[in-house]
PDB file with one MODEL, atoms N, CA, C and O in Angstrom:
MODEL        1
ATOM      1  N   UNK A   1    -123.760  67.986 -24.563  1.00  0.00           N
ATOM      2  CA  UNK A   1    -123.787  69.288 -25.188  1.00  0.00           C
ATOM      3  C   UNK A   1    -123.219  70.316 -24.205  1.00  0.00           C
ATOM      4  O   UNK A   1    -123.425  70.177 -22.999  1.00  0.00           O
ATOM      5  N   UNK A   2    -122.412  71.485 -24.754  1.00  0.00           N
ATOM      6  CA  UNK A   2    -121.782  72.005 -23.942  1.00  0.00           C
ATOM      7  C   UNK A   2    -123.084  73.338 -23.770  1.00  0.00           C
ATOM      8  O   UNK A   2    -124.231  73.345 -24.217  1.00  0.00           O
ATOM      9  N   UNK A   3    -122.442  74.254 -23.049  1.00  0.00           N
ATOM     10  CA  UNK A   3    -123.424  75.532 -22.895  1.00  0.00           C
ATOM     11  C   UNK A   3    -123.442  76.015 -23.801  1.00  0.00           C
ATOM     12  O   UNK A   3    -124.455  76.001 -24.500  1.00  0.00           O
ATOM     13  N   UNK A   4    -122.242  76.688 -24.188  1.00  0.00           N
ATOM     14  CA  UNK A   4    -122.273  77.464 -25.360  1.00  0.00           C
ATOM     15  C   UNK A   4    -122.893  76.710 -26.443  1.00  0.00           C
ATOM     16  O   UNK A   4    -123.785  77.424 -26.902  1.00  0.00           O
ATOM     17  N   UNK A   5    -122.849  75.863 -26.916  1.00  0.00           N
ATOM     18  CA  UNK A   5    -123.023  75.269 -27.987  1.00  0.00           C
ATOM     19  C   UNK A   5    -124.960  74.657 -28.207  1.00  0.00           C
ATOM     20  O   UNK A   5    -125.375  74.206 -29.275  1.00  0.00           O
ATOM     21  N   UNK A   6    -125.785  74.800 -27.010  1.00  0.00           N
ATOM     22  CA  UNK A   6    -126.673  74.898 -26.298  1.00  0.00           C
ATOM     23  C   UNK A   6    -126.833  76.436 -26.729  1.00  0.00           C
ATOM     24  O   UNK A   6    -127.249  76.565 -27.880  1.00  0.00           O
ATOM     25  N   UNK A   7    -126.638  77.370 -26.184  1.00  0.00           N
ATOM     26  CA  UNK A   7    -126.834  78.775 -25.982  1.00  0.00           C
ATOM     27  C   UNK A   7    -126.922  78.964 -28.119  1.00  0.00           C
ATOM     28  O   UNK A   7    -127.903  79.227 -28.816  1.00  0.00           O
ATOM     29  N   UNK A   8    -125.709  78.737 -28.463  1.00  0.00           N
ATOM     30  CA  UNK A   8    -125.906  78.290 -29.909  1.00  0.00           C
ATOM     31  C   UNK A   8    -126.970  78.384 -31.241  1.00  0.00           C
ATOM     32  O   UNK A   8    -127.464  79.061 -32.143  1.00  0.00           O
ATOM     33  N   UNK A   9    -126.841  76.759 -30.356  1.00  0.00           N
ATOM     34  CA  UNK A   9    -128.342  76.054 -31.300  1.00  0.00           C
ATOM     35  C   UNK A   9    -129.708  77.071 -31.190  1.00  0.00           C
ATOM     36  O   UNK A   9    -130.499  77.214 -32.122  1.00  0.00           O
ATOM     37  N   UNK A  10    -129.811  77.653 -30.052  1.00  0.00           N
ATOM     38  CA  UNK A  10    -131.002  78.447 -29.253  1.00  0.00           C
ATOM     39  C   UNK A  10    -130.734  79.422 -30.243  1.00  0.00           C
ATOM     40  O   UNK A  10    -131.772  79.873 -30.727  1.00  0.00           O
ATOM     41  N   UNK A  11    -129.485  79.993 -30.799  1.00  0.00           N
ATOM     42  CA  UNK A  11    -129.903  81.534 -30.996  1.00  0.00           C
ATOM     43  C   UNK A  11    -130.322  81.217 -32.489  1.00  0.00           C
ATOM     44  O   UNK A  11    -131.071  81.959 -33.125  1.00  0.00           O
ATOM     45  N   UNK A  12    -129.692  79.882 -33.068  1.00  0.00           N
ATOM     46  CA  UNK A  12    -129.253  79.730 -34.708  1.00  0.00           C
ATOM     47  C   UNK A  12    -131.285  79.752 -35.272  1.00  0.00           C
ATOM     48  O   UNK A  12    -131.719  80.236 -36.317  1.00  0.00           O
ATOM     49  N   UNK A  13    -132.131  79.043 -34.123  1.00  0.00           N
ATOM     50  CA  UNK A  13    -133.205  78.565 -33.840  1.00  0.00           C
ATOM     51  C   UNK A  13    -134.320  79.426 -33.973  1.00  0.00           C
ATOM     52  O   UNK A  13    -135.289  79.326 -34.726  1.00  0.00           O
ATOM     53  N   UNK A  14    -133.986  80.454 -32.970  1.00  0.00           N
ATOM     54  CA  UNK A  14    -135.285  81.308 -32.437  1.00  0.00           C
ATOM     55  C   UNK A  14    -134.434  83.059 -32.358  1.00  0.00           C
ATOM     56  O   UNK A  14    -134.947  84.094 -31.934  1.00  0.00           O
ATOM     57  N   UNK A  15    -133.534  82.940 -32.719  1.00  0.00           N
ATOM     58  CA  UNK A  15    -132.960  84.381 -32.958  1.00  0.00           C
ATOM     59  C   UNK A  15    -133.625  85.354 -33.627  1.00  0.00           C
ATOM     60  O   UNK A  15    -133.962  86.372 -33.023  1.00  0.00           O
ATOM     61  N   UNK A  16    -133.866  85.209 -34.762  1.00  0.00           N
ATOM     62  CA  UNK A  16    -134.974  86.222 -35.314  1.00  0.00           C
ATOM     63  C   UNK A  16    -136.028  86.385 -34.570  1.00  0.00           C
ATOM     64  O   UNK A  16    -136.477  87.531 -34.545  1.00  0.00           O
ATOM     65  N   UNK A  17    -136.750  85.306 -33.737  1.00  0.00           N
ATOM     66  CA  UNK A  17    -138.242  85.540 -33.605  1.00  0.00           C
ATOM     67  C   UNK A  17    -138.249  86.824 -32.492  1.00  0.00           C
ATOM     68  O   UNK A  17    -138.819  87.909 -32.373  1.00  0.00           O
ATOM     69  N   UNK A  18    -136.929  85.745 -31.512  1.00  0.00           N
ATOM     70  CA  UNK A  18    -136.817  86.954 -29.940  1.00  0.00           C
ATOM     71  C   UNK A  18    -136.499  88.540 -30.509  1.00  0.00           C
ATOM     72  O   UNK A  18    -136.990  89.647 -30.287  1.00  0.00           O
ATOM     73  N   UNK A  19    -135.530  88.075 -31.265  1.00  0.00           N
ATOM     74  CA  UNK A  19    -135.361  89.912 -31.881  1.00  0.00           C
ATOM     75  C   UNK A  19    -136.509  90.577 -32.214  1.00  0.00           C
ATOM     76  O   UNK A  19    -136.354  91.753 -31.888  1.00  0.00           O
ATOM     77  N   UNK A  20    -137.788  90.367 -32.798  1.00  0.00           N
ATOM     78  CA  UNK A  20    -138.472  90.758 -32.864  1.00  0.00           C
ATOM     79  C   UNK A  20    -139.377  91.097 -31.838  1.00  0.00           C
ATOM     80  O   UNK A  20    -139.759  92.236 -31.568  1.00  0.00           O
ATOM     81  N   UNK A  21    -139.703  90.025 -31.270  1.00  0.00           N
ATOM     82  CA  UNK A  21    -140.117  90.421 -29.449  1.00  0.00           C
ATOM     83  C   UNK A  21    -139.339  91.259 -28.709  1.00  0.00           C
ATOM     84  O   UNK A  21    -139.878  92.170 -28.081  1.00  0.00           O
ATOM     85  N   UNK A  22    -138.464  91.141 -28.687  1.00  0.00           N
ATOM     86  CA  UNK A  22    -137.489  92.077 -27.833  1.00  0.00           C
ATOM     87  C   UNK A  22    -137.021  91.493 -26.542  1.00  0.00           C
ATOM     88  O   UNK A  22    -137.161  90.298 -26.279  1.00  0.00           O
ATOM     89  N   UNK A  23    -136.428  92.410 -25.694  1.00  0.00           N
ATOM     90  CA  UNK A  23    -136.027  91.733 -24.583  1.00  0.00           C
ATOM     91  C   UNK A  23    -137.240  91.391 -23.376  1.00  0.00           C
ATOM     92  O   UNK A  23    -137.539  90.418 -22.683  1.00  0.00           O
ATOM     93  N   UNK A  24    -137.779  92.907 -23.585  1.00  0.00           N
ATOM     94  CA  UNK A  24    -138.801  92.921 -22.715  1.00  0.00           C
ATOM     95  C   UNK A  24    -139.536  91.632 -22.446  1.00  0.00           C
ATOM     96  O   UNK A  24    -139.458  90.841 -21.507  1.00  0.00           O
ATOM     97  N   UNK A  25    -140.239  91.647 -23.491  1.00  0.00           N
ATOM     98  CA  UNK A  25    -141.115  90.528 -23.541  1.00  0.00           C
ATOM     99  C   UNK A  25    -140.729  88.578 -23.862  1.00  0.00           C
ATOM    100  O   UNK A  25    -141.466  87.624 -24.111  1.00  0.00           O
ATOM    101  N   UNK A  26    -139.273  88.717 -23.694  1.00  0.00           N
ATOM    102  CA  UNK A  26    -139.224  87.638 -24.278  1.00  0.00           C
ATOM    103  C   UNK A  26    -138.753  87.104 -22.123  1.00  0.00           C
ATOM    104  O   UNK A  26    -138.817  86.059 -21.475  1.00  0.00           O
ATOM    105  N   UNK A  27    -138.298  88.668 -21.790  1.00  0.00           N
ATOM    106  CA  UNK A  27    -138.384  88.262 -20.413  1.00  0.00           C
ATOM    107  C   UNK A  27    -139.677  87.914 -19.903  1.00  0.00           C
ATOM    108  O   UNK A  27    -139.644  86.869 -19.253  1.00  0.00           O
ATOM    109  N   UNK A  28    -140.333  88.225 -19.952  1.00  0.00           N
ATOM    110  CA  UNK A  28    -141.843  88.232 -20.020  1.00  0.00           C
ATOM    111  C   UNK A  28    -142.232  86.241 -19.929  1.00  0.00           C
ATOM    112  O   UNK A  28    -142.576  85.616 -18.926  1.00  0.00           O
ATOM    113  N   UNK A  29    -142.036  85.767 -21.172  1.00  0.00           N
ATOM    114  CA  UNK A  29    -141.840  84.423 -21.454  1.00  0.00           C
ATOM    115  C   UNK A  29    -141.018  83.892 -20.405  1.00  0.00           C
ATOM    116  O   UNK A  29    -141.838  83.130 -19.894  1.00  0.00           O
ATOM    117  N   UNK A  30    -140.119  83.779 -19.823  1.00  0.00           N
ATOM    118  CA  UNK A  30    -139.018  83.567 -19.281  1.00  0.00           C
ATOM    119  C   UNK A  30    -139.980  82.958 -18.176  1.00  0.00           C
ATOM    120  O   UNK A  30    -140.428  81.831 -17.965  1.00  0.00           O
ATOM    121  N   UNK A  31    -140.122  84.418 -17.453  1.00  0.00           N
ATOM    122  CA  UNK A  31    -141.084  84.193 -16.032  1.00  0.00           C
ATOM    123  C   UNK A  31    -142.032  82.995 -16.197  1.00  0.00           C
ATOM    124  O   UNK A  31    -141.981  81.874 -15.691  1.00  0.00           O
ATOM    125  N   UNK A  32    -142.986  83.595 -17.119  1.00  0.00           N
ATOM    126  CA  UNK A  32    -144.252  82.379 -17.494  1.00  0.00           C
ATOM    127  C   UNK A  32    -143.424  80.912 -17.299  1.00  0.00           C
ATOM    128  O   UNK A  32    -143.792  79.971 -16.595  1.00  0.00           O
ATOM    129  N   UNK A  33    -142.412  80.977 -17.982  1.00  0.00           N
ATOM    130  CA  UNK A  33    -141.785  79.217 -17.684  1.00  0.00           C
ATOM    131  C   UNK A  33    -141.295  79.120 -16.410  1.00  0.00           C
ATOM    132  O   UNK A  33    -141.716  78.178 -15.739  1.00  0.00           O
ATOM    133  N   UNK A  34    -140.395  79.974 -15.852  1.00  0.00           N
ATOM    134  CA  UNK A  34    -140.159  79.385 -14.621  1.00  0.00           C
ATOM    135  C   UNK A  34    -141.634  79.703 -13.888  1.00  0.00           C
ATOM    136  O   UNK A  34    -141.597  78.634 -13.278  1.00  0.00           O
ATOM    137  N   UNK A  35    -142.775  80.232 -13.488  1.00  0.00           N
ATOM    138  CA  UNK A  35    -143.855  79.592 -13.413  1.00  0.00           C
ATOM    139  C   UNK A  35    -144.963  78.599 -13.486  1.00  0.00           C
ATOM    140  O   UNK A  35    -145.864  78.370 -12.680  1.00  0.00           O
ATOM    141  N   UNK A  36    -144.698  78.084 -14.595  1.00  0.00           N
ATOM    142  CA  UNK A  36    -144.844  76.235 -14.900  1.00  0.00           C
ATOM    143  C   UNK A  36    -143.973  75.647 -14.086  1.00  0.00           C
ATOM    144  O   UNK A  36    -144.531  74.901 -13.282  1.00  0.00           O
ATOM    145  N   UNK A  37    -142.937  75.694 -13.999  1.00  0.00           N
ATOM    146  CA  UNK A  37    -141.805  75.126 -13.501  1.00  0.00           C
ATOM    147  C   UNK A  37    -142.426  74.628 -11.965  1.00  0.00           C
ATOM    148  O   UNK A  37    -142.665  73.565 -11.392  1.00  0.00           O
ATOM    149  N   UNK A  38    -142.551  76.518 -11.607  1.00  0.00           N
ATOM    150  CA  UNK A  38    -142.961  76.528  -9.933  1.00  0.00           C
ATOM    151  C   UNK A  38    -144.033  75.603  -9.811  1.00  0.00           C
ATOM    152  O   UNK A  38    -144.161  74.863  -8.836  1.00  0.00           O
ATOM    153  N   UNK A  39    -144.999  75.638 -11.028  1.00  0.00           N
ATOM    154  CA  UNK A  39    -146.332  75.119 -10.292  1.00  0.00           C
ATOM    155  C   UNK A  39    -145.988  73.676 -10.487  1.00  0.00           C
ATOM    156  O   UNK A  39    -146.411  73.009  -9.543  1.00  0.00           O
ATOM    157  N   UNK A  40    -145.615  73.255 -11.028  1.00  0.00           N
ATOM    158  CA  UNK A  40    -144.876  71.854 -11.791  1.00  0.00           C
ATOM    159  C   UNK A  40    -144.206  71.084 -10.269  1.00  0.00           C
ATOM    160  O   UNK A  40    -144.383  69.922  -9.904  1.00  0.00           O
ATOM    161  N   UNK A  41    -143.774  71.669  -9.898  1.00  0.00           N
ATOM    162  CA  UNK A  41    -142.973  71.282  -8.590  1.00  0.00           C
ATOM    163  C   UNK A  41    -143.888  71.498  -7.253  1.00  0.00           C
ATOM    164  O   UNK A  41    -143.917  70.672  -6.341  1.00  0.00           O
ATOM    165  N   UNK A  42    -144.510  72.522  -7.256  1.00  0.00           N
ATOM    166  CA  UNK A  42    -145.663  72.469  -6.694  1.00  0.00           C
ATOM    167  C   UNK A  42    -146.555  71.322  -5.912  1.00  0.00           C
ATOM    168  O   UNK A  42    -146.644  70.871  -4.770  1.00  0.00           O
ATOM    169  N   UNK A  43    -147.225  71.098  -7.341  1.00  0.00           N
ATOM    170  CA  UNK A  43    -148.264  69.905  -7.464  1.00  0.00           C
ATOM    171  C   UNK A  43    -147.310  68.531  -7.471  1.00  0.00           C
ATOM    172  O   UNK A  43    -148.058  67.631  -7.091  1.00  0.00           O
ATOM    173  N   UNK A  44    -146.162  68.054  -7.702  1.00  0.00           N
ATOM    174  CA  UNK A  44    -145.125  66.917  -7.367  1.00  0.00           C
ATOM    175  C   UNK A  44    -144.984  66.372  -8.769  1.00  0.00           C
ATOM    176  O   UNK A  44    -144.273  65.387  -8.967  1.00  0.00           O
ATOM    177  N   UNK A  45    -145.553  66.897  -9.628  1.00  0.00           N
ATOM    178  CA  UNK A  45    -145.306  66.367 -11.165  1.00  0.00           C
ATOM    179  C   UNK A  45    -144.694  66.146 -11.483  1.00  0.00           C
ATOM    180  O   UNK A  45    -144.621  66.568 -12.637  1.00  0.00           O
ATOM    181  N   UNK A  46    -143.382  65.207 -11.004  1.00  0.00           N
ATOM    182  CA  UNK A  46    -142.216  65.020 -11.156  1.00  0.00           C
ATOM    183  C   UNK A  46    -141.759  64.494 -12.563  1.00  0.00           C
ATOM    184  O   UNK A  46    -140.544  64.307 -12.637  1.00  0.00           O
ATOM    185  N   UNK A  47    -142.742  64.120 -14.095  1.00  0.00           N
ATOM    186  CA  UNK A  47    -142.696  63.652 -14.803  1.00  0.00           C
ATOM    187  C   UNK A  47    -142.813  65.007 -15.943  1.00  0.00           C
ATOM    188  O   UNK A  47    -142.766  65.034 -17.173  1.00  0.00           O
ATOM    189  N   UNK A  48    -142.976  66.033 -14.955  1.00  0.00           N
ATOM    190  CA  UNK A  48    -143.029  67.130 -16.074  1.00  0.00           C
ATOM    191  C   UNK A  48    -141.750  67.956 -15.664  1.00  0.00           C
ATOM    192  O   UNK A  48    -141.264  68.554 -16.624  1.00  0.00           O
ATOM    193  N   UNK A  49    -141.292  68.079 -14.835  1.00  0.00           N
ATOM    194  CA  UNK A  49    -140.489  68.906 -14.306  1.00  0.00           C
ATOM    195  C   UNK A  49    -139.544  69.070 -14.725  1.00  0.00           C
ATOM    196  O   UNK A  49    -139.188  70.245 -14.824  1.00  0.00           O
ATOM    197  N   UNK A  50    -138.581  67.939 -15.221  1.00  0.00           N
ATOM    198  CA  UNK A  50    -137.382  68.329 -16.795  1.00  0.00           C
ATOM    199  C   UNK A  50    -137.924  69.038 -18.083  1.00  0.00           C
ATOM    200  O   UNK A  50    -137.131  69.553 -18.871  1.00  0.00           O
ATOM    201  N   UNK A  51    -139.276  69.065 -18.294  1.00  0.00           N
ATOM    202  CA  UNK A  51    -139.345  69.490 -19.509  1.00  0.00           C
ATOM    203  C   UNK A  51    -139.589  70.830 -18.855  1.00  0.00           C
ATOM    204  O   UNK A  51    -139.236  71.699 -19.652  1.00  0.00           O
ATOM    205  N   UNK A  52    -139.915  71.206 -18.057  1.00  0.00           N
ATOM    206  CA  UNK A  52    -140.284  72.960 -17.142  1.00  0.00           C
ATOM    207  C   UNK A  52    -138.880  73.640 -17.450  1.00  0.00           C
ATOM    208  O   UNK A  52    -138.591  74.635 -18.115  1.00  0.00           O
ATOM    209  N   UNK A  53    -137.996  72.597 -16.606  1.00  0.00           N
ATOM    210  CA  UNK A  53    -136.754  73.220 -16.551  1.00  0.00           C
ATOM    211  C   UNK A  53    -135.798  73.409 -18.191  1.00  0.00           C
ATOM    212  O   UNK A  53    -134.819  74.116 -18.429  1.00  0.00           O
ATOM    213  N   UNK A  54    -136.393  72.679 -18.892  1.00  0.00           N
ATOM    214  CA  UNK A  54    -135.470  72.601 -20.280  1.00  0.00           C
ATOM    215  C   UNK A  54    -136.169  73.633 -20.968  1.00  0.00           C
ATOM    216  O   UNK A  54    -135.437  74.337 -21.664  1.00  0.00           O
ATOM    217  N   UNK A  55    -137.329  73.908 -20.970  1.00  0.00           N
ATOM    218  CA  UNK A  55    -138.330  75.334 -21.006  1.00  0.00           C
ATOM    219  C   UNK A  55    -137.477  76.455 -20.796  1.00  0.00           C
ATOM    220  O   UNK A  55    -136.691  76.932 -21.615  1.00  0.00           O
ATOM    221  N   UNK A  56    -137.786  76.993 -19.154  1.00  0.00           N
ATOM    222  CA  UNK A  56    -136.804  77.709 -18.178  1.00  0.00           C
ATOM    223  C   UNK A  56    -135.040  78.112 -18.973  1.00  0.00           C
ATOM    224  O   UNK A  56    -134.500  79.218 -19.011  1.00  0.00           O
ATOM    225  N   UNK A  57    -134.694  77.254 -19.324  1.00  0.00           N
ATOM    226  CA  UNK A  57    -132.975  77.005 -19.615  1.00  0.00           C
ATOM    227  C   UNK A  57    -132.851  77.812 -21.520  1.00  0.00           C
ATOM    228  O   UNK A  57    -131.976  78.562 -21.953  1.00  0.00           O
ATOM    229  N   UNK A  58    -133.882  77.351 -22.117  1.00  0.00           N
ATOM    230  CA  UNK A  58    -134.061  77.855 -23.340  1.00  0.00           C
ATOM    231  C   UNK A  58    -134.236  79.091 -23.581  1.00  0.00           C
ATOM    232  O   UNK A  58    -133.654  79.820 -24.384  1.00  0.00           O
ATOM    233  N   UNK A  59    -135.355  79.380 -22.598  1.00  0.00           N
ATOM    234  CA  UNK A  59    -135.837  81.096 -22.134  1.00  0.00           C
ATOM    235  C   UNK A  59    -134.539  81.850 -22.247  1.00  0.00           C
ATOM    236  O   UNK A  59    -134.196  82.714 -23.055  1.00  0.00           O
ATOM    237  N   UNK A  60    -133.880  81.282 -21.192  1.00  0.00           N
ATOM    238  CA  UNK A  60    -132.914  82.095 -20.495  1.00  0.00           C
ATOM    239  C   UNK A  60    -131.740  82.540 -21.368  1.00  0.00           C
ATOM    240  O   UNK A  60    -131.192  83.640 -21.443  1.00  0.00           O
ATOM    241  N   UNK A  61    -131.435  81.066 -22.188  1.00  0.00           N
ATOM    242  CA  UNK A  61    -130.839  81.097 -23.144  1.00  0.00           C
ATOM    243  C   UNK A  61    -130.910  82.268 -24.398  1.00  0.00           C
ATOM    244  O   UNK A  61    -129.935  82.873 -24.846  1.00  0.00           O
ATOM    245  N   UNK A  62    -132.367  82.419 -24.849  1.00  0.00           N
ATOM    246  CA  UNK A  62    -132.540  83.212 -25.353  1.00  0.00           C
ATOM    247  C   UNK A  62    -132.183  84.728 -24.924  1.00  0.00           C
ATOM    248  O   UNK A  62    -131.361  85.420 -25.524  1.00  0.00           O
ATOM    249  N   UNK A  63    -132.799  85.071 -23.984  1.00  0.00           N
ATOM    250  CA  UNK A  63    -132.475  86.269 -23.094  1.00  0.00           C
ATOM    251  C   UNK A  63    -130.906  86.723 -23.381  1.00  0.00           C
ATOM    252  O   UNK A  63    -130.481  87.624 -24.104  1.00  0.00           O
ATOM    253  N   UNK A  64    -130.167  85.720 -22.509  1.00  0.00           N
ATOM    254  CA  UNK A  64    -128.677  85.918 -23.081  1.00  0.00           C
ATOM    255  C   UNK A  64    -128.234  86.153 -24.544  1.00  0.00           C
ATOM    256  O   UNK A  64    -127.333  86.925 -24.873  1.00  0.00           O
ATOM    257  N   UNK A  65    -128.990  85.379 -25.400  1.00  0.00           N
ATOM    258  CA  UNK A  65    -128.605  85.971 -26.580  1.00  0.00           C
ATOM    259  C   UNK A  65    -128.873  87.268 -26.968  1.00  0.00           C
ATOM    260  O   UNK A  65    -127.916  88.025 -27.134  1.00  0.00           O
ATOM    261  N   UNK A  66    -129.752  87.576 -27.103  1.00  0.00           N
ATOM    262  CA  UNK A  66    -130.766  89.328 -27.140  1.00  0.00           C
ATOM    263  C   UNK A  66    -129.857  90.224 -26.539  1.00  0.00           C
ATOM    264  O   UNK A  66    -129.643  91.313 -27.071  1.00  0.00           O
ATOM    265  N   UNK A  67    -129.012  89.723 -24.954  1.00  0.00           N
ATOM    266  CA  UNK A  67    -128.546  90.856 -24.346  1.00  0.00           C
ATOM    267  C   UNK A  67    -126.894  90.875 -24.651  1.00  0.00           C
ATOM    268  O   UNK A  67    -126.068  91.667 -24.197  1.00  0.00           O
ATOM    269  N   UNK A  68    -126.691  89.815 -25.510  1.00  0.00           N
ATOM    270  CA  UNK A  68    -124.938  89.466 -25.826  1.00  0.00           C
ATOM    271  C   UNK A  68    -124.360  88.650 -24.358  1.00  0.00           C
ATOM    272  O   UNK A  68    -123.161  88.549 -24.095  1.00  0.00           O
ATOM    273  N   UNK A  69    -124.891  88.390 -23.941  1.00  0.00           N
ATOM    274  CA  UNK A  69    -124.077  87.441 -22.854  1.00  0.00           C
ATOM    275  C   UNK A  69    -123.987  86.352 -22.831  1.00  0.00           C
ATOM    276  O   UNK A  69    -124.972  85.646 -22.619  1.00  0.00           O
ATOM    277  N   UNK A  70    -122.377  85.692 -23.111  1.00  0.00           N
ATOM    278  CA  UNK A  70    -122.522  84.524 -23.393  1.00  0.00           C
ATOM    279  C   UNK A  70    -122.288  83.850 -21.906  1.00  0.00           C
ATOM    280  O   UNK A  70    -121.542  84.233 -21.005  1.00  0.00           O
ATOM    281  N   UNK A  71    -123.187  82.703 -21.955  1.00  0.00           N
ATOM    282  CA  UNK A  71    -123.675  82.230 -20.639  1.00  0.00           C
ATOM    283  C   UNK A  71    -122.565  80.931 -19.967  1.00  0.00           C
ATOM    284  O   UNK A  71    -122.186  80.592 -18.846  1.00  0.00           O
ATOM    285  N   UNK A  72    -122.391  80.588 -21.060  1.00  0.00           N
ATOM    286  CA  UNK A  72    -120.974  79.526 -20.674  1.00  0.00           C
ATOM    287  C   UNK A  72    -119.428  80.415 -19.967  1.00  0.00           C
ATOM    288  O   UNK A  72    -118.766  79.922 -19.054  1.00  0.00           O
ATOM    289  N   UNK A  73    -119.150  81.552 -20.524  1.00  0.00           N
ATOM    290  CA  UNK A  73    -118.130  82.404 -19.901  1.00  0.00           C
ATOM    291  C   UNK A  73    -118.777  82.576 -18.255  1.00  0.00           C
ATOM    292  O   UNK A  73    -118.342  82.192 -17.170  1.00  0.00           O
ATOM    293  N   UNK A  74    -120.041  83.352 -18.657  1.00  0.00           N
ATOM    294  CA  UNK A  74    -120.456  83.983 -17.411  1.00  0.00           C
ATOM    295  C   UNK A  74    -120.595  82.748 -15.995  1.00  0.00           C
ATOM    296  O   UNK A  74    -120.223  82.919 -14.834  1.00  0.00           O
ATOM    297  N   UNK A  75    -121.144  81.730 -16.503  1.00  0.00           N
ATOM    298  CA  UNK A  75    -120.923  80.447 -15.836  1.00  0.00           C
ATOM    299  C   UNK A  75    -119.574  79.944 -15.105  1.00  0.00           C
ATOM    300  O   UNK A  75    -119.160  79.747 -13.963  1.00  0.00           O
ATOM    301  N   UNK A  76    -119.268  79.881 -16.038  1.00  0.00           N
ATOM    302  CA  UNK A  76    -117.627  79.358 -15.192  1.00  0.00           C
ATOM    303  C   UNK A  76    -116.600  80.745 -14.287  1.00  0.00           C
ATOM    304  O   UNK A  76    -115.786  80.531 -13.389  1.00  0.00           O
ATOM    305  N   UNK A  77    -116.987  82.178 -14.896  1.00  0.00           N
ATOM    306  CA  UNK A  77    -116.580  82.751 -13.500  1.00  0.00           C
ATOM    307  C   UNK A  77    -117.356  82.396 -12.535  1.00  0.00           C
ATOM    308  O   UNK A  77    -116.868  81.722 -11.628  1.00  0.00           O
ATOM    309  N   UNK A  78    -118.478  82.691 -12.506  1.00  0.00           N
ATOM    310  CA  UNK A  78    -119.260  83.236 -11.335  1.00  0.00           C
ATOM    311  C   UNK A  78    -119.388  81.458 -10.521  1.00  0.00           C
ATOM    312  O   UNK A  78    -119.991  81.467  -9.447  1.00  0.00           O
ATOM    313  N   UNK A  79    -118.869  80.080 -10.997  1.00  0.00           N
ATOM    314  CA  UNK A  79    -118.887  79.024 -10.879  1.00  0.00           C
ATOM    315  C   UNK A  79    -117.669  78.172 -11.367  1.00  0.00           C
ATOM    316  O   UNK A  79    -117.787  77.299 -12.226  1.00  0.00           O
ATOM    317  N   UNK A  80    -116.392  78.520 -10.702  1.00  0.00           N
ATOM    318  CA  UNK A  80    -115.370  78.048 -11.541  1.00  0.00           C
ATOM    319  C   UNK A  80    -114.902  76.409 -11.026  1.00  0.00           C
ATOM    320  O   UNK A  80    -113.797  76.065 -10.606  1.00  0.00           O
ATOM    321  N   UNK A  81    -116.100  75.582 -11.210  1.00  0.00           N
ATOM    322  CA  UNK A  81    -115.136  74.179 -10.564  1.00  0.00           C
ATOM    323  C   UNK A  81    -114.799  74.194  -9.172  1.00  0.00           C
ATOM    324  O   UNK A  81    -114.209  73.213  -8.721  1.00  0.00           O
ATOM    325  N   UNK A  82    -115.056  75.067  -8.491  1.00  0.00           N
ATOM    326  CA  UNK A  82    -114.358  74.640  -6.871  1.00  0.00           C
ATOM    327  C   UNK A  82    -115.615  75.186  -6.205  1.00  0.00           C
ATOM    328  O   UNK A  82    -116.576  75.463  -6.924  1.00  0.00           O
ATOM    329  N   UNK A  83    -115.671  75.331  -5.121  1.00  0.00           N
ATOM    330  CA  UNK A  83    -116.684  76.205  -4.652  1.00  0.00           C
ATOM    331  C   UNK A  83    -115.857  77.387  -3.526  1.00  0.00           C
ATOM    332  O   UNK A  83    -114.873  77.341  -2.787  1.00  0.00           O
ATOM    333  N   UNK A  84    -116.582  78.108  -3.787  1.00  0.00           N
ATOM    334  CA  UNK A  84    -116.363  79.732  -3.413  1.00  0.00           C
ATOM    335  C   UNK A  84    -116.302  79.864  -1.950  1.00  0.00           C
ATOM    336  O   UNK A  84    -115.838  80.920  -1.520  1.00  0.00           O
ATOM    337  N   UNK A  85    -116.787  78.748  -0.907  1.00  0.00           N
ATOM    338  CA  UNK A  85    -117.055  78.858  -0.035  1.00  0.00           C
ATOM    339  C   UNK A  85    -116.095  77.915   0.616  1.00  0.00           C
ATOM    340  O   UNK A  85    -116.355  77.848   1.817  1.00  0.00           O
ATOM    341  N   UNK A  86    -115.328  77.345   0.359  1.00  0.00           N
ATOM    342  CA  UNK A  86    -114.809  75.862   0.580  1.00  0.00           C
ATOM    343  C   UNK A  86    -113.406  76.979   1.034  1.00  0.00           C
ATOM    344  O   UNK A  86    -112.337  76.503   1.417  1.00  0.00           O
TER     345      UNK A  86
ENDMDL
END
């Protein structure tokens, strides 16, 4: 699955609900997951820790939708295949 198409499915999904939450709070959510995440990694739960992060990635996903940023563009500048440092 590509990003966009990921970023997508997320908005086709849960678009109404976040609109209604808003940004605020859907940032709000966001944190709370990458907080599982943290504690997830934490404690060595290594059997939970993809689902933290696929949590985390959805959040975020959402977020981007709410704020119009599509995350696959923004991705490949700020990450274009080579590294920046090289």
């Amino acid at each position: 699955m590509e990003i966009r198409e990921f970023q997508d499915s997320i908005r086709q999904i849960y678009f109404v609900r976040d609109s209604k939450r808003g940004p605020d709070k859907t940032f709000l959510w966001l944190l709370e997951e990458v907080g599982e995440l943290t504690r997830s990694y934490r404690r060595g739960e290594k059997d939970n820790l993809g689902k933290e992060m696929a949590d985390v990635m959805a959040w975020l996903a959402s977020m981007a939708n709410l704020l119009g940023v599509d995350m696959e563009e923004e991705i490949l500048k700020k990450y274009p295949r080579t590294c920046s440092l090289c």
